[in-house]
N, C-alpha and C positions, 0 to 999 in steps of 0.2 A: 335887061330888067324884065322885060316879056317872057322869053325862056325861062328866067328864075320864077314867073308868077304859074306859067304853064305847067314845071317840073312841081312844083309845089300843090299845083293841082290834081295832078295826076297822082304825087305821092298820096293827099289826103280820100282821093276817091281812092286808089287801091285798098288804102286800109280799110275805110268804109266796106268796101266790096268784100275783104277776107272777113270782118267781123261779121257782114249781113245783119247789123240788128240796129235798130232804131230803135230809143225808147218813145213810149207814149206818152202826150203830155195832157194837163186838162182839156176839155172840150175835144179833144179825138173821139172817135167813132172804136167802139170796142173791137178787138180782129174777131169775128166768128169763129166758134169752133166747136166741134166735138170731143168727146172723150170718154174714154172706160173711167165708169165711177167704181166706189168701192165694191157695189154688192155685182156688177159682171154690168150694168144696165148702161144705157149711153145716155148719156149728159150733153145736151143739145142747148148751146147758153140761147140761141134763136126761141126756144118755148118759152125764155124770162123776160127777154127785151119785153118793154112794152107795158109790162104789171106789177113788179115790184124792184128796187133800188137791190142792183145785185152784188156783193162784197165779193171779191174775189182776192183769195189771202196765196200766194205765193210761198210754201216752205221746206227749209231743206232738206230733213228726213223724217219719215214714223219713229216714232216713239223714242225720238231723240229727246234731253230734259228741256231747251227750250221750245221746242216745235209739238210737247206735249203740254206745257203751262199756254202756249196760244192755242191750241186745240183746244180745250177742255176751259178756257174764259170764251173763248166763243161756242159751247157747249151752255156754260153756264146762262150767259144771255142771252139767248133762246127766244124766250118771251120778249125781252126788251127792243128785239131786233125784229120780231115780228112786229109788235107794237111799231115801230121804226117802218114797216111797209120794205122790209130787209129780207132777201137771205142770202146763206152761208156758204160758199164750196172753196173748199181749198184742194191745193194742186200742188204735190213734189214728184220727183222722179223716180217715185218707188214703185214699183211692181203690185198690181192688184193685191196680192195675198197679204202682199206688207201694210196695204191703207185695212184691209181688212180687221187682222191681228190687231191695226191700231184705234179704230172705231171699236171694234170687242173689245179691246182693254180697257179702254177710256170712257167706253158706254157713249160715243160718241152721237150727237142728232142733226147731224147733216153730212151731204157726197163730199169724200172725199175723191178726188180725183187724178189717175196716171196719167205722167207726161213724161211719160218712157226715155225718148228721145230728144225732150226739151222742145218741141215743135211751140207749145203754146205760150212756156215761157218766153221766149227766141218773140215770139211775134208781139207779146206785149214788151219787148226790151228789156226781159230780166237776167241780169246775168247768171250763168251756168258755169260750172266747175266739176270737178272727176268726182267718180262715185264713191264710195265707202258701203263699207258692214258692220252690222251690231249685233251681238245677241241679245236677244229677250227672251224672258220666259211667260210664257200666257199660259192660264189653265193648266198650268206645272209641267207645261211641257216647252222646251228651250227652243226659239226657231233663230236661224241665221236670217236677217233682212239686208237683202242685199240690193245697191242701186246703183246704177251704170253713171248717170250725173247725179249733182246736188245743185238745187235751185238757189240764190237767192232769196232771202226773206222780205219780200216787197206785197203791199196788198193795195188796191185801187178798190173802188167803187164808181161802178155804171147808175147812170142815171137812168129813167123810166127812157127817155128819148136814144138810149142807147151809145151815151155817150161818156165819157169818164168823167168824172167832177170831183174825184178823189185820189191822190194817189200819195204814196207813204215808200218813201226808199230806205229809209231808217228807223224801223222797226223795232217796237219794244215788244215783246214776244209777249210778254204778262199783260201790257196796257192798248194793246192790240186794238182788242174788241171796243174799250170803253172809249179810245181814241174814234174807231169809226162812229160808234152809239151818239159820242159828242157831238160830231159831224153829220152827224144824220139826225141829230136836233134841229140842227140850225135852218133842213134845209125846209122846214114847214111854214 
């Protein structure tokens, strides 16, 4: 019976150890990081902790159709999410030039941000999958967007103490925004 509890233990930490990912649950401490946002600048979430309730929206590609209807509602609520002591960064694994194109297309008003390699998803537990390509045509001119992973669509919210008090694994691309806005009523 020992043996059976020990091999069983070993089985489940192996797995654990190939996946390396833990998700976050509420009351965790946010993982620190950095990142290339869209305009080339770094995105340091350490300048946020601390001053305003930070949404951080996890999604799979630029200018895909549902990763542009949650862009562009949390574009739209702007104000409301300011008013909310809120802001905005989202993070797929697209390539600088591709969050670019898609802030310009979308007239978008907040960082979007590269997680090339999955580093930031990976550290908040979101799952990742192979990459893909699209074309789009911006400014009448057609670009290939191209991204090595695809994120999962998960988005949390950090609290001023830097801690998560929000988190979302089942994500409604469209009701996104008004889902955090809810949640960021209540927390007054």
């Amino acid at each position: 019976m020992k043996e059976r509890i020990f091999i069983i233990s070993i089985f489940m930490l192996a797995s654990f150890s190939m996946s390396g990912q833990i998700s976050l649950s509420i009351g965790d401490k946010v993982p620190l990081f950095k990142a290339t946002a869209d305009d080339g600048s770094t995105w340091n979430i350490s300048k946020f902790i601390g001053k305003d309730y930070i949404v951080i929206y996890f999604f799979p590609g630029a200018m895909t159709s549902g990763c542009t209807k949650q862009a562009c509602s949390y574009r739209d609520h702007q104000n409301d999410l300011a008013s909310a002591n809120a802001i905005v960064v989202g993070i797929s694994g697209d390539e600088i030039k591709n969050l670019k194109l898609f802030k310009q297309a979308e007239n978008l008003n907040f960082p979007l941000l590269s997680d090339k390699k999955g580093n930031i998803a990976r550290s908040f537990g979101v799952p990742i999958g192979e990459g893909a390509s699209i074309k789009r045509t911006v400014g009448g001119i057609e670009h290939e967007l191209i991204r090595d992973i695809t994120i999962k669509r998960w988005t949390f919210v950090v609290g001023k103490d830097g801690k998560i008090i929000y988190k979302n694994e089942a994500v409604n691309a469209e009701k996104d925004s008004e889902e955090v806005l809810n949640f960021l009523s209540m927390q007054k």
